[in-house]
PyMOL Python script that loads the backbone (N, CA, C, O; Angstrom):
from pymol import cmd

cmd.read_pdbstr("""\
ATOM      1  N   UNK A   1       0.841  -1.184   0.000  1.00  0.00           N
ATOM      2  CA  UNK A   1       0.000   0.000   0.000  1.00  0.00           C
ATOM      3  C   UNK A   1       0.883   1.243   0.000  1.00  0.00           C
ATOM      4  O   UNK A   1       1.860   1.306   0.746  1.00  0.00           O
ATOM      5  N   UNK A   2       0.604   2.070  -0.695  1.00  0.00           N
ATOM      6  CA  UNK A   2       1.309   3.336  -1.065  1.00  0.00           C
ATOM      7  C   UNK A   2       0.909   4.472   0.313  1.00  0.00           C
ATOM      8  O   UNK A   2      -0.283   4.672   0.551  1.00  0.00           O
ATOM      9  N   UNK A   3       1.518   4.864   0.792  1.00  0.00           N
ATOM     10  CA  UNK A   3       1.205   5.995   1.415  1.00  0.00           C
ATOM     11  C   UNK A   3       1.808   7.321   0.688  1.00  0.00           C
ATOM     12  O   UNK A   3       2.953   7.635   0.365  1.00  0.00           O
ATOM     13  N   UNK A   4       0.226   8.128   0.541  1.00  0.00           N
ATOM     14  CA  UNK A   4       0.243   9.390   0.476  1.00  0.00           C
ATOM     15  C   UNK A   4       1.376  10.777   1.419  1.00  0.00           C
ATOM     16  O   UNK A   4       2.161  10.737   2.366  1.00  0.00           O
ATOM     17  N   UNK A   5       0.958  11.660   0.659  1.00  0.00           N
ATOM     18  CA  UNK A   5       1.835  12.750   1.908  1.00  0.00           C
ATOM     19  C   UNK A   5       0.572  12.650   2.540  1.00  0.00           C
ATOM     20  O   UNK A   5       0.733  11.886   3.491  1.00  0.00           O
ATOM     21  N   UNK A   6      -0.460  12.989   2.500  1.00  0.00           N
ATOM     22  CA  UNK A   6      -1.288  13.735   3.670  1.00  0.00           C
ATOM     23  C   UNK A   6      -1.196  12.613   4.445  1.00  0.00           C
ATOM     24  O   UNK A   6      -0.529  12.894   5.441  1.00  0.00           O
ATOM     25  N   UNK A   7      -1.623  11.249   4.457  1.00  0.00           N
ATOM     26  CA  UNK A   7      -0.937  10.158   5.040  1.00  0.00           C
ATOM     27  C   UNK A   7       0.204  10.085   5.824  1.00  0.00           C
ATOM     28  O   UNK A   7       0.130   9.262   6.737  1.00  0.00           O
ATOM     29  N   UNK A   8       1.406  10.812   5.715  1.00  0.00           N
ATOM     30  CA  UNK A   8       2.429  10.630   6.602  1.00  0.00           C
ATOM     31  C   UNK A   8       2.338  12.140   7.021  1.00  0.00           C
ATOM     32  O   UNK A   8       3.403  12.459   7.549  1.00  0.00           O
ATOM     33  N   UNK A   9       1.453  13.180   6.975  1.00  0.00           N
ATOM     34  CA  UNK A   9       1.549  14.169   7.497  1.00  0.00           C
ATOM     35  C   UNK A   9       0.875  14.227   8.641  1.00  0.00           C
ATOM     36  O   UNK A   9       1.227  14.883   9.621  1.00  0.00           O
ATOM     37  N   UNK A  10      -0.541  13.250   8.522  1.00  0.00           N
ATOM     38  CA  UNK A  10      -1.390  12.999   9.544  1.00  0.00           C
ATOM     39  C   UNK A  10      -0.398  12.056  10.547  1.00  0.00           C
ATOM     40  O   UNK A  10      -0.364  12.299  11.753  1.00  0.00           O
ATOM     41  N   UNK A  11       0.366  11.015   9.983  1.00  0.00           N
ATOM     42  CA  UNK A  11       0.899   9.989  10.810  1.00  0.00           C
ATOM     43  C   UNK A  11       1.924  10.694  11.584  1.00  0.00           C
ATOM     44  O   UNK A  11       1.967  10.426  12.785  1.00  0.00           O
ATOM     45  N   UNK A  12       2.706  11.496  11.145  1.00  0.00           N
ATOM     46  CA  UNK A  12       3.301  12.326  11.804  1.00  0.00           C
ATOM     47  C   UNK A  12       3.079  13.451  12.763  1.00  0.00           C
ATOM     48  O   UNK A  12       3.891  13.938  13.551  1.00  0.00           O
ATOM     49  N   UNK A  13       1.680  13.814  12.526  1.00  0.00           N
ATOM     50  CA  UNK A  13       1.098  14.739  13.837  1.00  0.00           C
ATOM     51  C   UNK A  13       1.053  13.862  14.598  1.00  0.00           C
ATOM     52  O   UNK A  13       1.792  13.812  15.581  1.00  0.00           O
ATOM     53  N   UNK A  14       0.379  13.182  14.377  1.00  0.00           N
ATOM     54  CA  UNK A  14      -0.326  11.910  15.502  1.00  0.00           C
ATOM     55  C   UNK A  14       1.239  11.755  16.511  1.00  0.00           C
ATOM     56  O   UNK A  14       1.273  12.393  17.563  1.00  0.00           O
ATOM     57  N   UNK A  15       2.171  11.103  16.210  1.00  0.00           N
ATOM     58  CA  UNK A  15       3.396  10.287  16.485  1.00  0.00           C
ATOM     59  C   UNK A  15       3.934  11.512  17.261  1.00  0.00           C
ATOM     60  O   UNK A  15       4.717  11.179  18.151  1.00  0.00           O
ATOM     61  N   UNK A  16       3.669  13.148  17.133  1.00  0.00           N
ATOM     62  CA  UNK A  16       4.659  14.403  17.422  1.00  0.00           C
ATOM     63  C   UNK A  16       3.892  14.566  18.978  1.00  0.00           C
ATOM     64  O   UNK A  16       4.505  14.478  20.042  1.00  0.00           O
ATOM     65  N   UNK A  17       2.137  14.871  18.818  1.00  0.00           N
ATOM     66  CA  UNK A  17       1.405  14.690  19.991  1.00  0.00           C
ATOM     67  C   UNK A  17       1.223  13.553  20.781  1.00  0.00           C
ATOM     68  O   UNK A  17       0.372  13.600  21.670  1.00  0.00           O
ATOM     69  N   UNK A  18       1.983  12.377  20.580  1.00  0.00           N
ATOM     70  CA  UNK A  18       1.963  11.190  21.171  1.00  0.00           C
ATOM     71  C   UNK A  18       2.985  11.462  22.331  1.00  0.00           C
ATOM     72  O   UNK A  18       2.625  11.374  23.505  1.00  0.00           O
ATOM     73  N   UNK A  19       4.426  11.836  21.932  1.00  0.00           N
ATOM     74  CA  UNK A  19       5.986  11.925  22.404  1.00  0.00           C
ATOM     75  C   UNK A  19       5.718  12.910  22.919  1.00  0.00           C
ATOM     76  O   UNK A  19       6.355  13.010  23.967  1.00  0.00           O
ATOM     77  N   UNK A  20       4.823  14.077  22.662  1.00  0.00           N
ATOM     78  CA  UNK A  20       4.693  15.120  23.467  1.00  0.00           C
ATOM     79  C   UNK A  20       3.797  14.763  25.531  1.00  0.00           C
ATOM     80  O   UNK A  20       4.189  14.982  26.677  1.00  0.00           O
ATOM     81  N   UNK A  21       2.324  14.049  24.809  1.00  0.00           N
ATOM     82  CA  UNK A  21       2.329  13.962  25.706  1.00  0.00           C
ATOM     83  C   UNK A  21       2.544  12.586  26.830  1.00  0.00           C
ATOM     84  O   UNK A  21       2.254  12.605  28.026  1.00  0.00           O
ATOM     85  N   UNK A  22       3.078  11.531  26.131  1.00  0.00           N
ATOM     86  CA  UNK A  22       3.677  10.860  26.911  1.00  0.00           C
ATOM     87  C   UNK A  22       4.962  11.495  27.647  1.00  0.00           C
ATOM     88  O   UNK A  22       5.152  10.866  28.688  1.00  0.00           O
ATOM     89  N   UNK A  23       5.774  12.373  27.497  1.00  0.00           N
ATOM     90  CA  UNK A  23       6.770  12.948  27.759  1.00  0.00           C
ATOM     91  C   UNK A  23       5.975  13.835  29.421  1.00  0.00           C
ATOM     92  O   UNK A  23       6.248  13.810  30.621  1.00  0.00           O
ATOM     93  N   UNK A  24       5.223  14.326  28.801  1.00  0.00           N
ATOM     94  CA  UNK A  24       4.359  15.137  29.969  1.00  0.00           C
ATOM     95  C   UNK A  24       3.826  14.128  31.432  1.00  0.00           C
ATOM     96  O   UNK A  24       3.787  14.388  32.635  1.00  0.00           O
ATOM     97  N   UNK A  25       3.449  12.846  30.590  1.00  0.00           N
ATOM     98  CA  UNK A  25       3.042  11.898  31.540  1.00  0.00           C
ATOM     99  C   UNK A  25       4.340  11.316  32.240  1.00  0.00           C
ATOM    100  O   UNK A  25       4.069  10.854  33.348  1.00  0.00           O
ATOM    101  N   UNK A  26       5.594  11.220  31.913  1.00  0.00           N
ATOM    102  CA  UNK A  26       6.467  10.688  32.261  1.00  0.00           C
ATOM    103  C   UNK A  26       6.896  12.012  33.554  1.00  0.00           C
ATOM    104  O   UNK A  26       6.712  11.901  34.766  1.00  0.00           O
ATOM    105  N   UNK A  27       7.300  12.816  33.064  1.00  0.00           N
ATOM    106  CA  UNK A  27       7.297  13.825  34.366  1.00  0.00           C
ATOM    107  C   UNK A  27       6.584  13.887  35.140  1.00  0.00           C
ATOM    108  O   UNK A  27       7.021  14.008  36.284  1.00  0.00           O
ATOM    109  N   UNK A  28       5.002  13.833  34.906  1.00  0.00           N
ATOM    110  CA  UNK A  28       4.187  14.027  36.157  1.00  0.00           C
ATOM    111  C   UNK A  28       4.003  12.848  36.736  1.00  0.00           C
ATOM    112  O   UNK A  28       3.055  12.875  37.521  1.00  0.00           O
ATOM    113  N   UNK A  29       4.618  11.677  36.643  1.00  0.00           N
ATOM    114  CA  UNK A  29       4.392  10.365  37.461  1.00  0.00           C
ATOM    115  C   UNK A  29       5.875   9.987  38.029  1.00  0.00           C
ATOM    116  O   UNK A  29       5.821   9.270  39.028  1.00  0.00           O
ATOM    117  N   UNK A  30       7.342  10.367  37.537  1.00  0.00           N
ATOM    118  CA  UNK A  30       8.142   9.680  37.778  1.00  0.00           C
ATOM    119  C   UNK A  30       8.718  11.258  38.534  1.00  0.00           C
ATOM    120  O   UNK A  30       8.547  11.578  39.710  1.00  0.00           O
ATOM    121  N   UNK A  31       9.383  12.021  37.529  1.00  0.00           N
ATOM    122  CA  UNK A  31      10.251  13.168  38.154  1.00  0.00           C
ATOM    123  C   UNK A  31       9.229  14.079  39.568  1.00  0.00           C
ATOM    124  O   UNK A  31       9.434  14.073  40.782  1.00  0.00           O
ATOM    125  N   UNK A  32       8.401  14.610  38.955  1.00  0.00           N
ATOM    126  CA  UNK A  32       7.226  15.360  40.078  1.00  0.00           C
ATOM    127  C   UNK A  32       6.962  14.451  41.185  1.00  0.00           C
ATOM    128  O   UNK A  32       6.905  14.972  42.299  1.00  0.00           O
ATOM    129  N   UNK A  33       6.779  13.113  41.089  1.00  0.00           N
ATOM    130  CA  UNK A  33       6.499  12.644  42.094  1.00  0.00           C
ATOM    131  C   UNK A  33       7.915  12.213  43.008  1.00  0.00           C
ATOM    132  O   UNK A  33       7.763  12.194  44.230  1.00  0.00           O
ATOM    133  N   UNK A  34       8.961  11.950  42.584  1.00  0.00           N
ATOM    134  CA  UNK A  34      10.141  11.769  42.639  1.00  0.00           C
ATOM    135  C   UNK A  34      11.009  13.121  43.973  1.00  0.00           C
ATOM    136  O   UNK A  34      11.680  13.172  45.004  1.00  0.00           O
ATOM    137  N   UNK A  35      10.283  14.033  42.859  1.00  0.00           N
ATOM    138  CA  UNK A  35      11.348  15.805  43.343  1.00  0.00           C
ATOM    139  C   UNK A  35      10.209  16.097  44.316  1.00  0.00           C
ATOM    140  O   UNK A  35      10.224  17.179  44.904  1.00  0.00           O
ATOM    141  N   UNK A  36       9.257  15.256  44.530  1.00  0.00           N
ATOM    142  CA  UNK A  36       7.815  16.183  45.319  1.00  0.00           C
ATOM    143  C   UNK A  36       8.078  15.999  47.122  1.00  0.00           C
ATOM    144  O   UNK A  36       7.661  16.733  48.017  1.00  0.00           O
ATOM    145  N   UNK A  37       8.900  14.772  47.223  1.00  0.00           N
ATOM    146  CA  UNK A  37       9.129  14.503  48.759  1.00  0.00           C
ATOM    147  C   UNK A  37      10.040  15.753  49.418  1.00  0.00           C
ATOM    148  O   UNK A  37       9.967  16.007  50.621  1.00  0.00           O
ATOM    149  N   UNK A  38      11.125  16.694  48.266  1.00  0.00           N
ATOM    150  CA  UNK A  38      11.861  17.720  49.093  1.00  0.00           C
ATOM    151  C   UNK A  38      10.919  18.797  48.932  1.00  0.00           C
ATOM    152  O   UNK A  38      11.550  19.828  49.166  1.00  0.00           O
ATOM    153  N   UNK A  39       9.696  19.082  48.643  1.00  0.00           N
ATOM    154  CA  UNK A  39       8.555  20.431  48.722  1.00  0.00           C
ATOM    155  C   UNK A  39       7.918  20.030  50.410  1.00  0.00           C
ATOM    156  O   UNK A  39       7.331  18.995  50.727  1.00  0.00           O
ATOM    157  N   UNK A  40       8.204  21.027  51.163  1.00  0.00           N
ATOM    158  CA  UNK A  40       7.958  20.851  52.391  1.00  0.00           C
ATOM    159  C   UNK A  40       6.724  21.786  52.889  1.00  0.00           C
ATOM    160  O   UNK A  40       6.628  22.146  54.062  1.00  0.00           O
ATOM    161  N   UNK A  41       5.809  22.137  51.898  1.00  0.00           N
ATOM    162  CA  UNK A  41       5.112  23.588  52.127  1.00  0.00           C
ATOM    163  C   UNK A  41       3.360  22.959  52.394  1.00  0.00           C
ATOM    164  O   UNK A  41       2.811  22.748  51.313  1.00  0.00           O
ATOM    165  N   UNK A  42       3.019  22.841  52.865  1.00  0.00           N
ATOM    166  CA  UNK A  42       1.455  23.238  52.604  1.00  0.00           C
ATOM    167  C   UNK A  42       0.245  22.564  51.934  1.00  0.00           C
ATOM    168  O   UNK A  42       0.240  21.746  52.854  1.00  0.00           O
ATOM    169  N   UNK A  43      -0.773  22.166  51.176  1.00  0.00           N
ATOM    170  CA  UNK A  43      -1.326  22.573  50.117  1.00  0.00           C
ATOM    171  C   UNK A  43      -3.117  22.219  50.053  1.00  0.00           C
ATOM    172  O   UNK A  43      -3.762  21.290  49.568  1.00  0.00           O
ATOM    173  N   UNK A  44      -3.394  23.150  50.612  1.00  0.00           N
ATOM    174  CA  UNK A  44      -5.150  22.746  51.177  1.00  0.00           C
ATOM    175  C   UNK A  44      -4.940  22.045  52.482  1.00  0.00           C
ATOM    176  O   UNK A  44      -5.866  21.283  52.760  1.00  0.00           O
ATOM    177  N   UNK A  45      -3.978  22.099  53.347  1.00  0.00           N
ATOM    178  CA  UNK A  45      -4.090  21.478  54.780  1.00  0.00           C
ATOM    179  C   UNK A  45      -3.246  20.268  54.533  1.00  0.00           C
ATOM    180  O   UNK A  45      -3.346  19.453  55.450  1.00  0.00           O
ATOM    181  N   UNK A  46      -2.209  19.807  53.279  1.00  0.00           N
ATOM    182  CA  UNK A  46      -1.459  18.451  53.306  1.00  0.00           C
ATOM    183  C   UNK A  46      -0.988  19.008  52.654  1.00  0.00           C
ATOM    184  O   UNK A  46      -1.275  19.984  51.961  1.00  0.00           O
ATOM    185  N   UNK A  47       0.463  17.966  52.931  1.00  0.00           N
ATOM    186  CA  UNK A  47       1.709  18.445  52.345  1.00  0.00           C
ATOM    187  C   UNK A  47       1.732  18.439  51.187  1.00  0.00           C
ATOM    188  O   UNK A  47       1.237  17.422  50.701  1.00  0.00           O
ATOM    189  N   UNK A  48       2.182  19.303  50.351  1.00  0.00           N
ATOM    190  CA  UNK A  48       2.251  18.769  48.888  1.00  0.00           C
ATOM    191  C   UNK A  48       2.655  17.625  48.282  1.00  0.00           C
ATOM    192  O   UNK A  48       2.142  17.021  47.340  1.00  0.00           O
ATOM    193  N   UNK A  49       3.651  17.383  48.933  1.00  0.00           N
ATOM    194  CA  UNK A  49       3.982  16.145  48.108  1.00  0.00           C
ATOM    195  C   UNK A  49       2.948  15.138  48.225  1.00  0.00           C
ATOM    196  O   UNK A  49       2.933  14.536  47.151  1.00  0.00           O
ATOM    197  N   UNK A  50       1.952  14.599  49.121  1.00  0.00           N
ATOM    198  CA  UNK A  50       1.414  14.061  49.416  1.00  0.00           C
ATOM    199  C   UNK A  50      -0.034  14.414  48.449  1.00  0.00           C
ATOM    200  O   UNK A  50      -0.695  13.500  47.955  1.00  0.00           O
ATOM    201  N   UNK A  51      -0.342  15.662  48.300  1.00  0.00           N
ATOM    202  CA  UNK A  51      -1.472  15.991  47.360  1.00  0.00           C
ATOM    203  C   UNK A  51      -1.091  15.708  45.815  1.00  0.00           C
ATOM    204  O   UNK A  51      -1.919  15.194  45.063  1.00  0.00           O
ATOM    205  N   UNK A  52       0.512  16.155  45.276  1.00  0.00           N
ATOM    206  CA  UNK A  52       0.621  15.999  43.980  1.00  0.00           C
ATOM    207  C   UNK A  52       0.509  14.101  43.758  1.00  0.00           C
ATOM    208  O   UNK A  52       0.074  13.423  42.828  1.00  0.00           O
ATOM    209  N   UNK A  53       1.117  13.740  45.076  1.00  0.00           N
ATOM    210  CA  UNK A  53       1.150  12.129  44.219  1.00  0.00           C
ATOM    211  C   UNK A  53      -0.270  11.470  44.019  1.00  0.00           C
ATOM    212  O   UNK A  53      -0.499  10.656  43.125  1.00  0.00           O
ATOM    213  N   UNK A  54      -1.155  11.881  44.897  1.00  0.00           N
ATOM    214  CA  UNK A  54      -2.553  11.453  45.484  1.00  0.00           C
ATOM    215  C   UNK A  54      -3.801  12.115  44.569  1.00  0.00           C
ATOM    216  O   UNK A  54      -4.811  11.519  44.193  1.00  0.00           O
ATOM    217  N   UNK A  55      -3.370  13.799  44.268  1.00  0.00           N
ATOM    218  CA  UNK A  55      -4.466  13.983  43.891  1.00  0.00           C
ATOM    219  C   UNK A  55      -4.209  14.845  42.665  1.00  0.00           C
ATOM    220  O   UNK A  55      -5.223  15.174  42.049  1.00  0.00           O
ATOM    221  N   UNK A  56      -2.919  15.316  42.147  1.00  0.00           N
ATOM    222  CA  UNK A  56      -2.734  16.360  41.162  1.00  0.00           C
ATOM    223  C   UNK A  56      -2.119  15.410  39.934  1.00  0.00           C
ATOM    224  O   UNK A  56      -2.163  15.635  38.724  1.00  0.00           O
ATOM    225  N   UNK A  57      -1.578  14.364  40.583  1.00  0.00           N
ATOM    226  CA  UNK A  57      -1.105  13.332  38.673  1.00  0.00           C
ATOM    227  C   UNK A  57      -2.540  13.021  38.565  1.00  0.00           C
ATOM    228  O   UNK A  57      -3.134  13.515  37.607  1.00  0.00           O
ATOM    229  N   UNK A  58      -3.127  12.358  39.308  1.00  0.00           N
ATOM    230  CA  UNK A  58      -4.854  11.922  38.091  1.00  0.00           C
ATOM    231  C   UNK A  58      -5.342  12.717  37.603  1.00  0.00           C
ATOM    232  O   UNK A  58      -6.132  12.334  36.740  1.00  0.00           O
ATOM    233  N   UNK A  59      -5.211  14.522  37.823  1.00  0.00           N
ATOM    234  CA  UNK A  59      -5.870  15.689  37.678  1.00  0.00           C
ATOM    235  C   UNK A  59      -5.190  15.859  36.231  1.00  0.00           C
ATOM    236  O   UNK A  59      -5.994  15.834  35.300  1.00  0.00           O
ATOM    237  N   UNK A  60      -3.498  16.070  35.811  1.00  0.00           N
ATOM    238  CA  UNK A  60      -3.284  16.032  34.821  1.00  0.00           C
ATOM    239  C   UNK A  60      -3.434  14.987  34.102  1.00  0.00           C
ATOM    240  O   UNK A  60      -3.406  15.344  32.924  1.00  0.00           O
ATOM    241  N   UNK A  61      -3.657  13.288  34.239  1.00  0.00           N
ATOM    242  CA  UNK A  61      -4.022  12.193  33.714  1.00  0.00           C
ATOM    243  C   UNK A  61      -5.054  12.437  32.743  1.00  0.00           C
ATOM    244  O   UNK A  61      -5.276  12.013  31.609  1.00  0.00           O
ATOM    245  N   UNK A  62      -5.862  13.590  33.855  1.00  0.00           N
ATOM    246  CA  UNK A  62      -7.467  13.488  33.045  1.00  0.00           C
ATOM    247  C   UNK A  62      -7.377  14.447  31.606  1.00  0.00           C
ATOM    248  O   UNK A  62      -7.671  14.225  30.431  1.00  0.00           O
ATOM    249  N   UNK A  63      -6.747  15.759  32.427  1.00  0.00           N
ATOM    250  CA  UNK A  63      -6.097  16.741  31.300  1.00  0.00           C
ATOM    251  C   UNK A  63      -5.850  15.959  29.873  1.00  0.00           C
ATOM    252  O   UNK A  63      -6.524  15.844  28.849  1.00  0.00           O
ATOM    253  N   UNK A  64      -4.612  15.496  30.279  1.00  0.00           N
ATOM    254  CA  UNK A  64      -3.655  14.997  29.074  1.00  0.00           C
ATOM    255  C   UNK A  64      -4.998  13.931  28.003  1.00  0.00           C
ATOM    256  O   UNK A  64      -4.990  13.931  26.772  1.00  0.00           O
ATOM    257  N   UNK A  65      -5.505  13.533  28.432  1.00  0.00           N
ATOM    258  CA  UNK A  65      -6.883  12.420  28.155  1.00  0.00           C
ATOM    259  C   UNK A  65      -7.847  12.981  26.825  1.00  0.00           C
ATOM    260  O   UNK A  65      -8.267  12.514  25.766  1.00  0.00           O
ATOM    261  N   UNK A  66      -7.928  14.491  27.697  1.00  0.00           N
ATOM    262  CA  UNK A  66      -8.968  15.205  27.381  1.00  0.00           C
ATOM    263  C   UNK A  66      -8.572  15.917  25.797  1.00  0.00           C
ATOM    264  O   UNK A  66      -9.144  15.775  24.716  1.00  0.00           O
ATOM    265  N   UNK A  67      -7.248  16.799  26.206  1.00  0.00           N
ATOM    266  CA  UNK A  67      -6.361  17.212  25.061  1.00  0.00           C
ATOM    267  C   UNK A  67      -6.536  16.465  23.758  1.00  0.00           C
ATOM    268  O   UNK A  67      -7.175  16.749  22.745  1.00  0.00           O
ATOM    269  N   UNK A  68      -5.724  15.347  24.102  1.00  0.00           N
ATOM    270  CA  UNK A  68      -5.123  14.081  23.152  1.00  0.00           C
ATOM    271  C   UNK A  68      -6.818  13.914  22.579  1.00  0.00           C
ATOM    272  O   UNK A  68      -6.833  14.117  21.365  1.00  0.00           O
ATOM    273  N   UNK A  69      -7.748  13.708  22.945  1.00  0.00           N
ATOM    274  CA  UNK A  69      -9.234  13.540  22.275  1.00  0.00           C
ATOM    275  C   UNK A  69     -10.074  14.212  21.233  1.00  0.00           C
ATOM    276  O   UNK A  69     -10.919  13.847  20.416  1.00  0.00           O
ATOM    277  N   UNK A  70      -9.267  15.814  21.733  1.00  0.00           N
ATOM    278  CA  UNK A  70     -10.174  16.654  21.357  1.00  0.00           C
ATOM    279  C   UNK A  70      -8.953  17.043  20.071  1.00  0.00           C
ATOM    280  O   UNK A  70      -9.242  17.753  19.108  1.00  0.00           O
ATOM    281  N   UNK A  71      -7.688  16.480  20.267  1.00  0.00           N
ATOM    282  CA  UNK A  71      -6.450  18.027  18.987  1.00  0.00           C
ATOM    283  C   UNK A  71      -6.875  16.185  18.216  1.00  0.00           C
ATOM    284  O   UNK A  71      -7.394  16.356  17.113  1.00  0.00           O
ATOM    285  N   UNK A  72      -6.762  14.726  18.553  1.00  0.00           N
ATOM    286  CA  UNK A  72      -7.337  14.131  17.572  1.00  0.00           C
ATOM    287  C   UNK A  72      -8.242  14.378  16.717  1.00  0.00           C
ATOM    288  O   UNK A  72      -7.888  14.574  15.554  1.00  0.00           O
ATOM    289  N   UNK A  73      -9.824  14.438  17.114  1.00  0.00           N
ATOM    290  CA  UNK A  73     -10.555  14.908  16.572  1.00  0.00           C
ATOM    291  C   UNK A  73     -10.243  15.928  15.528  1.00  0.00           C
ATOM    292  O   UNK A  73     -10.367  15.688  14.327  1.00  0.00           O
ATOM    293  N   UNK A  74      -9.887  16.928  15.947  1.00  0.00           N
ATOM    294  CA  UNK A  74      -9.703  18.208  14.736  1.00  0.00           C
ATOM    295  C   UNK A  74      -8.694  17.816  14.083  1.00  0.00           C
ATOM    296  O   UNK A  74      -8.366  18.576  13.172  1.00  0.00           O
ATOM    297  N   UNK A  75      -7.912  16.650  14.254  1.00  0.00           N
ATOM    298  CA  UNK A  75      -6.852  16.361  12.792  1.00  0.00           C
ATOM    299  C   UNK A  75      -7.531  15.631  12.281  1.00  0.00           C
ATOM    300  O   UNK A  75      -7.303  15.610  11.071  1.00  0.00           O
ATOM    301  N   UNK A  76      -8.662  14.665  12.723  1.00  0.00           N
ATOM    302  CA  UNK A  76      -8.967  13.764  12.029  1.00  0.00           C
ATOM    303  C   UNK A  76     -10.088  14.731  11.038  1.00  0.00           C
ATOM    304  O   UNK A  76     -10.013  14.457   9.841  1.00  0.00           O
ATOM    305  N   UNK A  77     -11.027  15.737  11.383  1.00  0.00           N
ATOM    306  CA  UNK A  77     -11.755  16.364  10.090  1.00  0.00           C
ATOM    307  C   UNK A  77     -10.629  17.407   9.719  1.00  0.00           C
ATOM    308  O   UNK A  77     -11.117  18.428   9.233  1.00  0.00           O
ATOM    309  N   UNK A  78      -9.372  17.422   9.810  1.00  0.00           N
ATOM    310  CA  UNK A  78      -8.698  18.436   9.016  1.00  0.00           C
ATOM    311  C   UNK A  78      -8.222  17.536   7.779  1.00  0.00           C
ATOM    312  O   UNK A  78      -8.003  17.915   6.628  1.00  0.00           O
ATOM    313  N   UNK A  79      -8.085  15.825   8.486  1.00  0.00           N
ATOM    314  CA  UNK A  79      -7.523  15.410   7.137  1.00  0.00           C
ATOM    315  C   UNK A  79      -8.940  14.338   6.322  1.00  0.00           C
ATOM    316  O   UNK A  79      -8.836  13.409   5.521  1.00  0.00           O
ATOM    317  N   UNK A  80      -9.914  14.833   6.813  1.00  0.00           N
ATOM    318  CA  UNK A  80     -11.097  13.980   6.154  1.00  0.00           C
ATOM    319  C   UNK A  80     -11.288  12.929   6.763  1.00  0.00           C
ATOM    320  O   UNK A  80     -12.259  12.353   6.274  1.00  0.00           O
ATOM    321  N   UNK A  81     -10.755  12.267   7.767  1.00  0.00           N
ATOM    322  CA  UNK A  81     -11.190  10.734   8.511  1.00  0.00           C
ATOM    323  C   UNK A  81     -11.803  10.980   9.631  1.00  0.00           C
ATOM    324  O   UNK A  81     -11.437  10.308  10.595  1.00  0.00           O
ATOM    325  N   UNK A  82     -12.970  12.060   9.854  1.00  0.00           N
ATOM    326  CA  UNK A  82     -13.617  12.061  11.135  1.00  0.00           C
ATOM    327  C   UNK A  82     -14.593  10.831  11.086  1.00  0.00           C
ATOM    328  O   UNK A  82     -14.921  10.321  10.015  1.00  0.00           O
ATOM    329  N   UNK A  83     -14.994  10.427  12.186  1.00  0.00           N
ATOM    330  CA  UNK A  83     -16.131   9.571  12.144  1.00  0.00           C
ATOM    331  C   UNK A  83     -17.733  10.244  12.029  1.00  0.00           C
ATOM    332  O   UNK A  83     -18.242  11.233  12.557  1.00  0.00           O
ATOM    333  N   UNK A  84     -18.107   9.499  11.346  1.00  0.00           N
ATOM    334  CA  UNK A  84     -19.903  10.518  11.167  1.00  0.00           C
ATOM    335  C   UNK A  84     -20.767  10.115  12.239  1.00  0.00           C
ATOM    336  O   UNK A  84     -21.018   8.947  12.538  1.00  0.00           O
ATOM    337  N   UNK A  85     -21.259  11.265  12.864  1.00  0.00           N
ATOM    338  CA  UNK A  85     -22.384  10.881  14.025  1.00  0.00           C
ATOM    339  C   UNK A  85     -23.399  11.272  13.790  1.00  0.00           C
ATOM    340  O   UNK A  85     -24.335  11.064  14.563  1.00  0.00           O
TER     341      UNK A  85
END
""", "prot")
cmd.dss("prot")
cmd.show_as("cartoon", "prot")
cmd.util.cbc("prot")
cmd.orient("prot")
């Protein structure tokens, strides 16, 4: 099967917002949670570190979820493969 450019232009957004936000997910689960035990401050009545590991990675989890759904969508009717509802 031949691939087109718009074909590897789409495959290539896709693959650029993939590394992007897996990259994002990799910080907010390994480094943030990692660097979060020397934050000694505060945050709604618990320590931060204790809120980012507990309650602020699922918060960006959901983010990153949400993003990735919605910049799909608009590539997929920018390059003609939306699904019809």
């Amino acid at each position: 099967m031949q691939l087109t450019e718009g074909h590897r232009t789409y495959w290539r957004k896709n693959l650029r917002i993939t590394a992007i936000l897996l990259a994002i997910w990799f910080v907010v689960t390994y480094v943030v949670g990692y660097m979060a035990r020397d934050l000694s401050f505060t945050f709604f009545g618990w320590p931060f570190s204790f809120w980012m590991g507990a309650q602020g990675s699922l918060i960006i989890y959901v983010l990153i979820i949400g993003f990735y759904a919605r910049y799909m969508n608009k590539l997929d009717q920018e390059f003609g493969v939306a699904e019809e509802e």
